[in-house]
C-alpha positions as CSV (number, residue, x, y, z in Angstrom):
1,X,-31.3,-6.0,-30.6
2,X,-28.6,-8.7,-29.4
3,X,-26.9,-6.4,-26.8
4,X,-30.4,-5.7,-25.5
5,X,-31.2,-9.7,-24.9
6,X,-28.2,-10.1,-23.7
7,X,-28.6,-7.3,-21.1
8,X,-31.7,-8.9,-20.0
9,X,-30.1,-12.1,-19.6
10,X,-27.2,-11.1,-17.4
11,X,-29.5,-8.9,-15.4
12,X,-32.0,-12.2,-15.1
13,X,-29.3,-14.6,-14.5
14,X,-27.7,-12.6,-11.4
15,X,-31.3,-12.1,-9.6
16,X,-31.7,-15.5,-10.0
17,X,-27.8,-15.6,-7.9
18,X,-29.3,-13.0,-5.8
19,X,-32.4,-14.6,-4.9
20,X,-30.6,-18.1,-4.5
21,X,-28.3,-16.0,-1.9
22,X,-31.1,-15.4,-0.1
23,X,-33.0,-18.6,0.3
24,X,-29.6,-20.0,1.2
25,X,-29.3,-17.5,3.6
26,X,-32.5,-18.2,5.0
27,X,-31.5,-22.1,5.0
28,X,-28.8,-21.6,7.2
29,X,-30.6,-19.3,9.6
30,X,-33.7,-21.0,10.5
31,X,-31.5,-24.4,10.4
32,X,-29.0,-23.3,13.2
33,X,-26.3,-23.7,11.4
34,X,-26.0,-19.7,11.0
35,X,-25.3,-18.9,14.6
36,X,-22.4,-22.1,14.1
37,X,-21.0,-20.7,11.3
38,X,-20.7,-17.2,13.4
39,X,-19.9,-19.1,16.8
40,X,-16.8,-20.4,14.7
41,X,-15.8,-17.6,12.9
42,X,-15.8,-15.3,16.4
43,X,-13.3,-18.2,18.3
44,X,-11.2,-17.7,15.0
45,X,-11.2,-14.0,15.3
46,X,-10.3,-14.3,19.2
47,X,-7.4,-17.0,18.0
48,X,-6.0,-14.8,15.6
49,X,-6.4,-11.4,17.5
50,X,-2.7,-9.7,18.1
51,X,-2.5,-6.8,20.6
52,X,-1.6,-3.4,19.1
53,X,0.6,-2.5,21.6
54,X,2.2,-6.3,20.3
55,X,2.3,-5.2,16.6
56,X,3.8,-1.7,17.8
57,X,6.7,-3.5,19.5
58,X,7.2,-6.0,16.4
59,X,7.0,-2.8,14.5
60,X,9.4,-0.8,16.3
61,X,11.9,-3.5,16.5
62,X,12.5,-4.0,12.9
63,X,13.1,-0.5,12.6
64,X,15.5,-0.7,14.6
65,X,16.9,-3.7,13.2
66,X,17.1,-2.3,9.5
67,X,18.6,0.8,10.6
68,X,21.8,-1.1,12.1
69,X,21.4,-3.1,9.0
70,X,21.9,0.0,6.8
71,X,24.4,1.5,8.8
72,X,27.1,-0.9,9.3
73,X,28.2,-4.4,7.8
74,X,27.4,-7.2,10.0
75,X,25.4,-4.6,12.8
76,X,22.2,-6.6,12.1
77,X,20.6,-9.8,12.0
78,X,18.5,-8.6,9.5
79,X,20.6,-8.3,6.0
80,X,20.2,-4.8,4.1
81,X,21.4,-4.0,0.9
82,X,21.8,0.5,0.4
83,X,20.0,0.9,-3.2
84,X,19.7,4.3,-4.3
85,X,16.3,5.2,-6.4
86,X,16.5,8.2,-8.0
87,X,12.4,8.2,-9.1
88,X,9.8,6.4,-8.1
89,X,7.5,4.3,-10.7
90,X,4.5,6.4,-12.0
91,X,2.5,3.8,-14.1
């Protein structure tokens, strides 16, 4: 009989959450602040925004970069160290 009221009471307390979402929700729409929020998280997104063709070159480049690494001492900026893994971790 416990487990059951306490079923009940989890499933009560997060409608309760839910429904509070929602009236919050609700708030911030009809109060304007809703189309800020989104107005500010859209100039963040444009901010933040890197070209693929960018991330391909970055991409590319440290390829490049830790293959001289691994095949020479000193060929690369970027400092490799060979390690040779016979298995790779299962768990």
């Amino acid at each position: 009989m416990r487990k059951v009221a306490v079923g009940a009471a989890v499933v009560c307390a997060a409608a309760v959450c839910a429904a509070a979402a929602l009236v919050v929700r609700h708030r911030m729409k009809s109060s304007g602040r809703w189309a800020k929020a989104i107005s500010i998280l859209k100039e963040l997104q444009e901010k933040c925004e890197t070209p693929t063709g960018k991330l391909c070159q970055v991409a590319d480049a440290m390829t490049v970069e830790m293959h001289a690494g691994l095949a020479s001492e000193g060929g690369s900026h970027l400092k490799m160290i060979i390690s040779y893994v016979d298995n790779l971790p299962t768990g």
